[in-house]
N, C-alpha and C positions, 0 to 999 in steps of 0.2 A: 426927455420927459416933457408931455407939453404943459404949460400952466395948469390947464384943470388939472392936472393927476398929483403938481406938485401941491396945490391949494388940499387937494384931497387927500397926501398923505398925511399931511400937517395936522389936517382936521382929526383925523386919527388918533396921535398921538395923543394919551394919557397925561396931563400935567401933572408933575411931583410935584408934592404939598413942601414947600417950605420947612422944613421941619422946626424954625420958630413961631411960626404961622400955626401948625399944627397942634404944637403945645399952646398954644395961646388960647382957640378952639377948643381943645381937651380941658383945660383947666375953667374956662366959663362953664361947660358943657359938666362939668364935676359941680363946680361952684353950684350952678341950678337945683344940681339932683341934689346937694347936700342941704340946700337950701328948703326944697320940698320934703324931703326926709323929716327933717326936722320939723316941716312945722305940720306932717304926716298927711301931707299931700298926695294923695295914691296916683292920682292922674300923671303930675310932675315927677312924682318919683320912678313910674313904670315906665313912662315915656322913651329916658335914654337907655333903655335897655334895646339889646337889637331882639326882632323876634324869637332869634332859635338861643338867644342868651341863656347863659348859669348862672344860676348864684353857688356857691358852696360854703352852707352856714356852717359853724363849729360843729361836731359831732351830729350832722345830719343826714341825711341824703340829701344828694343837689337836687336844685329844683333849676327843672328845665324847660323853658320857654316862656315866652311871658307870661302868655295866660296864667298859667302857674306862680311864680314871680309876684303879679298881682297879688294873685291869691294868700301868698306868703308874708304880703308888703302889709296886707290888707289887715290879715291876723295881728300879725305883732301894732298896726297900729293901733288898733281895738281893745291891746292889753292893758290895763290899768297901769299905769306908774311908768309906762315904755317911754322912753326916749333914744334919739340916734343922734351924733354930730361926728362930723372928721372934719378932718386938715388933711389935704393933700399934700405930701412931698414932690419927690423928682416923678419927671413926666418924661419917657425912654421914647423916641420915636426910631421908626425903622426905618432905613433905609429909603424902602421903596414911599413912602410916606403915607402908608394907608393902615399901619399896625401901629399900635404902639402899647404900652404900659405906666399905668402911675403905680406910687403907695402911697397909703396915706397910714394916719394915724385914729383913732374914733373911741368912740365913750359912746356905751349904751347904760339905759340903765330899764333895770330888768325887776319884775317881781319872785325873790324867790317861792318856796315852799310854803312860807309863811307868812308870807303874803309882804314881806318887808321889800323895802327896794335896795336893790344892789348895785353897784356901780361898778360896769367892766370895762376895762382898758383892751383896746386889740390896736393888732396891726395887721394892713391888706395889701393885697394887690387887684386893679383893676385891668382889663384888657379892653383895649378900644380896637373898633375897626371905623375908616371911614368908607359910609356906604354911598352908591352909586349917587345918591342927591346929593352927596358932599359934607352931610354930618354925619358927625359922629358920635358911634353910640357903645355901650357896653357889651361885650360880650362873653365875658365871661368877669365876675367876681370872687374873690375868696379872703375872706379873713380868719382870724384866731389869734386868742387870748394873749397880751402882751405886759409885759409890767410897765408901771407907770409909768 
């Protein structure tokens, strides 16, 4: 094989993410969006989402893709009395180092019926993919209702 080809297989090859490198990545990349979440940030909050991302609220239909997302972020931040915060727990990387999973823990507080505020306890899971520029973003979320 002459030099160019072996310079040019090399070039090819995919580098694996580290997989403490990777959670380290994932957990700033959470840290931000919880960060934005909270202080109902629409722009920081949509952002780590990947374009064709899910969310799947409690008892809802998922909502699919960002635009939508937005749209959903947009709402509840709009709602009188709304707040959101989590704690990320363990952060699962795969293998190949481009999948992974966190859970976390979160506290919403919500306006019931009566217009009083509620406070829910959940717990979720997040799915990360790293894309082709090297962050990484959400792509699929889901939480529901947990006790304290």
């Amino acid at each position: 094989m002459s030099g160019l080809a072996v310079i040019a297989a090399i070039s090819c090859v995919t580098r694996v993410m580290d997989p403490e490198e990777a959670r380290r990545a994932i957990a700033e990349a959470d840290r931000a969006w919880a960060t934005a979440a909270e202080a109902h940030n629409l722009e920081g909050s949509v952002g780590v989402m990947a374009d064709d991302g899910v969310m799947y609220p409690p008892d809802q239909a998922p909502v699919i893709g960002r635009e939508a997302i937005k749209k959903y972020m947009a709402s509840a931040f709009a709602t009188p009395g709304f707040s959101v915060t989590w704690t990320t727990g363990d952060i699962h990387v795969a293998a190949g180092g481009d999948l992974a999973y966190s859970d976390a823990r979160s506290r919403y507080t919500v306006p019931d019926s009566g217009g009083a505020i509620r406070t829910i306890h959940a717990k979720g899971i997040a799915v990360w993919q790293r894309g082709p520029d090297g962050q990484w973003r959400c792509v699929a979320d889901i939480w529901n209702a947990a006790p304290e």
